[in-house]
C-alpha positions in Angstrom: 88.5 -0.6 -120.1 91.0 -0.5 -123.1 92.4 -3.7 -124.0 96.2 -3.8 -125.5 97.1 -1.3 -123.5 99.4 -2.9 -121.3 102.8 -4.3 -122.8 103.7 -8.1 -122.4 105.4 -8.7 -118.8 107.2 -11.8 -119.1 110.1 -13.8 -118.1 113.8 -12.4 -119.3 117.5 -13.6 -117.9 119.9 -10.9 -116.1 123.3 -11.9 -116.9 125.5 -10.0 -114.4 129.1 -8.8 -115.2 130.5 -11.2 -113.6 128.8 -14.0 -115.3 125.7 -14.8 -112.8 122.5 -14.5 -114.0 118.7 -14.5 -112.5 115.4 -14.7 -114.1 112.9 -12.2 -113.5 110.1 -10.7 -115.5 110.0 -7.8 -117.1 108.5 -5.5 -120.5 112.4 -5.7 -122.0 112.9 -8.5 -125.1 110.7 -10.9 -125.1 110.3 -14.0 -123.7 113.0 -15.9 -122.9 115.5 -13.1 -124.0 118.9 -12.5 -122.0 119.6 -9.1 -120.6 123.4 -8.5 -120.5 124.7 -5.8 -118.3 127.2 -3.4 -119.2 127.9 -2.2 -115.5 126.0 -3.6 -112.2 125.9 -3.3 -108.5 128.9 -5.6 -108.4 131.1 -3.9 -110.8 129.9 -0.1 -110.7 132.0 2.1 -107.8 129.4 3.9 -106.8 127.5 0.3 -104.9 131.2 -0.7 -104.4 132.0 2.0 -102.4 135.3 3.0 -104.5 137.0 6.0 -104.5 137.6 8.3 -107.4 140.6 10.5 -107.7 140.5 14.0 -108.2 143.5 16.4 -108.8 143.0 20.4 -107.4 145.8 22.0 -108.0 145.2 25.3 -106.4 141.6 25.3 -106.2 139.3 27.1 -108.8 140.1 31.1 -108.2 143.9 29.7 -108.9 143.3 28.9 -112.0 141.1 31.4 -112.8 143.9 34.2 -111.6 146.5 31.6 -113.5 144.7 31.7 -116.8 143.2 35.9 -116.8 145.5 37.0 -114.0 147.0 39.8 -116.6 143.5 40.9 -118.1 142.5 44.1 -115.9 139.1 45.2 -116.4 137.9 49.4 -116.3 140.2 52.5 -116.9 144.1 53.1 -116.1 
């Protein structure tokens, strides 16, 4: 077998959003580093369950007859 093949698996600190943290190894950093997290299951809507809010006015062939209703395509 190779050797050096593998990276180094080692201990590295989670710091959660909203300021917990765990320790658990990984190939990120190196040893000892902190991992800070940008978004996380506690924070992120889609583990949260939230709801996102979206606007149809009219629906999709609305707008499309709103914006080209006046173009005519073929012979008059």
């Amino acid at each position: 077998m190779k050797t050096d093949t593998h990276p180094d698996y080692h201990m590295i600190t989670v710091q959660m959003t909203d300021g917990t943290s765990f320790q658990t190894r990984s190939t990120w950093g190196k040893e000892g580093d902190t991992l800070a997290l940008d978004i996380d299951p506690t924070s992120h809507p889609a583990w949260t369950g939230g709801h996102g809010k979206m606007l149809d006015t009219g629906g999709q062939v609305a707008r499309f007859n709103k914006r080209f209703g006046g173009l005519t395509l073929g012979k008059k």
